[in-house]
C-alpha positions as CSV (number, residue, x, y, z in Angstrom):
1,X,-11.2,-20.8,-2.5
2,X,-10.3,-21.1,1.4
3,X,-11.8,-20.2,4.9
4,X,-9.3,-19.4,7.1
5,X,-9.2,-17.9,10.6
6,X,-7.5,-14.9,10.9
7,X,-4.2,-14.9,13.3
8,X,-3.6,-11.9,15.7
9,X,-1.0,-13.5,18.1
10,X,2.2,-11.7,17.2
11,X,3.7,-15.1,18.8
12,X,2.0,-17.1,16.1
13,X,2.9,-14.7,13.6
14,X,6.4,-15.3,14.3
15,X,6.0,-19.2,14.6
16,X,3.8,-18.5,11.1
17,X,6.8,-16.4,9.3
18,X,9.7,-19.0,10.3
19,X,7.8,-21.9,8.8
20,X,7.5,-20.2,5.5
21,X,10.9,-19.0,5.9
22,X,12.3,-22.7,6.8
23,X,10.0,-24.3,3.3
24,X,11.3,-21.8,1.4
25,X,14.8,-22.3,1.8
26,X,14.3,-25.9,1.7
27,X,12.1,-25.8,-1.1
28,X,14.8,-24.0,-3.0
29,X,17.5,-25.4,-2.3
30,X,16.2,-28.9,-2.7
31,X,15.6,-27.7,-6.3
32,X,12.2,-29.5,-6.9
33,X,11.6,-27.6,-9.5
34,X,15.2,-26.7,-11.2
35,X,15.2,-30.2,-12.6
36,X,12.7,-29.2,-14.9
37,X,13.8,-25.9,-15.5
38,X,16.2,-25.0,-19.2
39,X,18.2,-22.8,-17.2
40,X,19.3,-21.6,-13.3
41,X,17.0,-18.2,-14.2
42,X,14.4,-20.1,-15.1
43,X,14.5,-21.7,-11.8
44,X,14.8,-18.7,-9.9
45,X,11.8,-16.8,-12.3
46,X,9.3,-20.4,-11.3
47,X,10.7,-20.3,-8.1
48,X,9.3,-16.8,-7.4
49,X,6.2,-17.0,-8.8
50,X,5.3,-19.8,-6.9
51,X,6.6,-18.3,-3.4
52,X,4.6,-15.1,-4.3
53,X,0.9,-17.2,-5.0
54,X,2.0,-18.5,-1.6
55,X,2.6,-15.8,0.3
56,X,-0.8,-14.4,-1.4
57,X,-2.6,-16.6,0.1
58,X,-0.4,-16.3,3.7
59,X,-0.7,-12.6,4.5
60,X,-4.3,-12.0,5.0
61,X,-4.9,-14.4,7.4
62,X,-2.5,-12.3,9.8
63,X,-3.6,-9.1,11.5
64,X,-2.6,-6.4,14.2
65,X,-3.4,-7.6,18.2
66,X,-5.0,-4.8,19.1
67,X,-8.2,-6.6,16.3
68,X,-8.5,-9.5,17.9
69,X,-11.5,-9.1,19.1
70,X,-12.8,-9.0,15.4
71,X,-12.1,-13.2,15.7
72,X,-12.1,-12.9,11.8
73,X,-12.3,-15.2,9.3
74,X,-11.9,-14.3,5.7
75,X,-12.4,-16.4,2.7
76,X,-9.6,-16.2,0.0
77,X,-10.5,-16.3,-3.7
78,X,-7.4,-17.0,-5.9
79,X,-7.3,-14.9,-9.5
80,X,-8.4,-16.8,-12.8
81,X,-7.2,-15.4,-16.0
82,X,-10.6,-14.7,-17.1
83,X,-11.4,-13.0,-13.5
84,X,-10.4,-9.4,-15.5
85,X,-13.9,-9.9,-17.3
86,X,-15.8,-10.3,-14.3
87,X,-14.7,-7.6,-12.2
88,X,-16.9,-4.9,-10.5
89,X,-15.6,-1.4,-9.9
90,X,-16.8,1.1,-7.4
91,X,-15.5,4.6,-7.1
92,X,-15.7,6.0,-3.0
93,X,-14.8,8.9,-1.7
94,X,-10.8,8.4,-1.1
95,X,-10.2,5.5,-3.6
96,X,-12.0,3.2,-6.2
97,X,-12.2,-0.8,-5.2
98,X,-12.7,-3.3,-7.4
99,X,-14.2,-6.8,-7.0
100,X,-15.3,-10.2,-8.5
101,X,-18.7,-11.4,-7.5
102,X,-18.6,-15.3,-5.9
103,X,-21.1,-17.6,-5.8
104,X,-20.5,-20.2,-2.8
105,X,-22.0,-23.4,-3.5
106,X,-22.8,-24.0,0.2
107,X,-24.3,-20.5,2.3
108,X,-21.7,-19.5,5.3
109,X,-22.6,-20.4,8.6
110,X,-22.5,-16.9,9.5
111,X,-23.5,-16.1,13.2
112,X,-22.0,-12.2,13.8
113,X,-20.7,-9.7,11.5
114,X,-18.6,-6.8,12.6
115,X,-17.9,-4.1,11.1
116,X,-14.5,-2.7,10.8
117,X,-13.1,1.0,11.4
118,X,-14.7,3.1,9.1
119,X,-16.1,6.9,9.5
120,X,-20.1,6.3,9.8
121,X,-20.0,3.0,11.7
122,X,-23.7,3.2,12.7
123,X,-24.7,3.6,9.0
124,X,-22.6,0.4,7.8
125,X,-24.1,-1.7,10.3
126,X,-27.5,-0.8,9.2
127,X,-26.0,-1.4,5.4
128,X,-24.3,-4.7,6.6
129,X,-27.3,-5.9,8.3
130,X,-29.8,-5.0,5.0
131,X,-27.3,-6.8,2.8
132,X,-27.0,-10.0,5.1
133,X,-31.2,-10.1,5.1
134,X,-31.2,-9.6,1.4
135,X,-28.8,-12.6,0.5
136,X,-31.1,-14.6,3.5
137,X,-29.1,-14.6,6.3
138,X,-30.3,-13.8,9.6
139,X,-26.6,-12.6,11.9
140,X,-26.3,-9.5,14.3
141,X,-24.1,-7.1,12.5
142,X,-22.1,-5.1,15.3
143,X,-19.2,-2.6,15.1
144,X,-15.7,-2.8,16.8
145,X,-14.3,-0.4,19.1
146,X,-10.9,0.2,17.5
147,X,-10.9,3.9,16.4
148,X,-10.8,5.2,12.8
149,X,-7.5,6.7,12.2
150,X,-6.5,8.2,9.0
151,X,-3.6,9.0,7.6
C-alpha cells in the first residue's frame, strides 16, 4: 500500500509516460527475466504480467488538468488472492461498486476532503463530513467546482 500525489500536469504526464516507456523497453530487451524463463513465450507471458501490476499502480496517480484544484492524493491497495473473500458490494443507482475494507496502521493526516462531481454534492459533503467524525477525524469536507457531466 502507497500514498501518492496525484499528477495533473499534462507536461508531467508526458515526462511520466516516456519513463515507463524507456524501462519497459529496456527492461525487455535486457531480458532480466527470460533467463529464467523455459521458453521465449514464457518470457513474453512474465513479461506482461509484470508491466501490467506496474502500470496498475501508475495510472491512478494521473488525472485531467482541468481537477487540479482537487491537489489529490490517493492511496493504492494492491489485490491479495484472498482479497475476493473480503470484498464489500454496494448496488447504486447506475452501477454496483465493490470494495475491500483497510485498516491503516497509522490514521491519515487528513486536513480537507473534497468531494468530487457527483449529482447531490451538498448531501455528500454532509455524508463525507459524518463519516470523517465517525472514524475520529476532524477535516473540512468541501466540494469542487468541476460540473457533473454524464454521459
Amino acid at each position: 500500500m502507497s500514498l501518492v500525489r496525484v499528477e495533473y500536469d499534462r507536461s508531467n504526464h508526458t515526462t511520466l509516460f516516456d519513463d515507463m516507456l524507456i524501462w519497459t523497453e529496456k527492461f525487455f530487451l535486457d531480458l532480466e527475466g527470460a533467463k529464467k524463463a523455459p521458453t521465449v513465450e514464457a518470457w513474453a507471458d512474465e513479461f506482461c504480467i509484470h508491466l501490467l501490476r506496474h502500470l496498475v499502480s501508475f495510472a491512478p496517480c494521473i488525472k485531467n488538468p482541468s481537477f487540479r484544484d482537487e491537489k489529490e492524493w490517493r492511496l493504492i491497495y494492491h489485490r491479495r488472492a484472498d482479497d475476493q473473500k473480503r470484498m464489500k458490494f454496494v448496488q447504486r443507482q447506475s452501477m454496483m461498486s465493490r470494495h475491500i475494507p483497510l485498516r491503516l496502521k497509522k490514521p491519515l493526516p487528513l486536513v480537507e476532503v473534497l468531494v468530487g462531481p457527483c449529482r447531490h454534492p451538498r448531501l455528500s459533503q454532509v455524508a463525507a463530513k459524518d463519516l470523517l467524525l465517525k472514524n475520529g477525524f476532524d477535516a473540512s469536507v468541501k466540494f469542487t467546482e468541476v460540473p457533473y457531466r454524464t454521459v
